[in-house]
Phi, psi and omega in degrees: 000332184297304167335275196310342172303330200282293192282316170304285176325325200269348200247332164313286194300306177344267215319308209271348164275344167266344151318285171348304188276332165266024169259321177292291179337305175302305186296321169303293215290335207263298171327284194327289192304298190322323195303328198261321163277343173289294209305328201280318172307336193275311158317313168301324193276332155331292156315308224282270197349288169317307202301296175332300211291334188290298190301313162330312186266336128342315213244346169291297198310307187307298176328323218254328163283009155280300176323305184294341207252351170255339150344286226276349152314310201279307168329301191277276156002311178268000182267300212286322160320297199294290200277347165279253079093308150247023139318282175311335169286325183280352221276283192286359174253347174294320201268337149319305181303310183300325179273334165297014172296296186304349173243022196258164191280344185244030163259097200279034162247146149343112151312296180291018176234012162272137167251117170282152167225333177024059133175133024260355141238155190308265260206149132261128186254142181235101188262130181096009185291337174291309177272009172100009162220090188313101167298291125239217195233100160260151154277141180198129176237158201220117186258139148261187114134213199256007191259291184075026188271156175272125218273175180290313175334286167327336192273323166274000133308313167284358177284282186301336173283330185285318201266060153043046182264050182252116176211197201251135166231141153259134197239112168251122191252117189249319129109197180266000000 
């Protein structure tokens, strides 16, 4: 009987070592896997977290070059003001300058002998026409600021006036 007791213990201890041993498989299989699903969770959260943070730091980025870029609008803008502004002052202090010329002290004709036309030149002059003896006819154009260069139109006008293409038409209108 001691036998079977023996052989019943020993076919127990099998059994319960080969349970043991399929306990073992399962916990390596079940340890793997939880290991493979902790790796996958933590790569996802890992992804989703950079993905967060990379948008975070986007919408920051966006934020603070938005801020500068309207700094630097407002800046330029007031520059762009200030030079438009005095553009226009040298603009309106030129066309001033053109019709007072004839009347500046280093204007060497008779004032009263300029005709303004102010375009394609300032001024025609019939110098000596206030005392009744026309000498000649000058063109004149009156430049200010620092270039004093001649726009082309102008240039082609003083072209026909240097090589004498100048000449007198009478036009009689009678009219209906």
């Amino acid at each position: 009987m001691m036998i079977v007791i023996i052989v019943i213990l020993v076919i127990v201890v099998f059994i319960l070592a080969r349970n043991l041993l399929k306990m073992s498989r399962e916990i390596q299989e079940l340890k793997g896997t939880a290991e493979s699903r902790a790796m996958k969770m933590f790569e996802d959260w890992k992804k989703n977290e950079w993905e967060l943070q990379r948008k975070v730091l986007e919408a920051n980025l966006k934020r603070e070059y938005e801020v500068r870029f309207q700094e630097w609008k407002l800046a330029e803008e007031k520059k762009i003001r200030e030079d438009a502004i005095n553009k226009s002052r040298s603009v309106i202090m030129g066309q001033v300058t053109e019709h007072l010329i004839p009347y500046f002290p280093d204007f060497k004709y008779n004032s009263k002998d300029a005709r303004f036309i102010g375009t394609p030149v300032d001024f025609v002059v019939f110098d000596g026409l206030s005392e009744g003896n026309v000498k000649k006819i000058v063109f004149v154009e009156v430049k200010t600021g620092k270039t004093g260069n001649l726009s082309t139109r102008e240039r082609k006008v003083r072209d026909v006036v240097e090589r004498k293409e100048v000449y007198w038409e009478k036009l009689h209108y009678q009219g209906e």
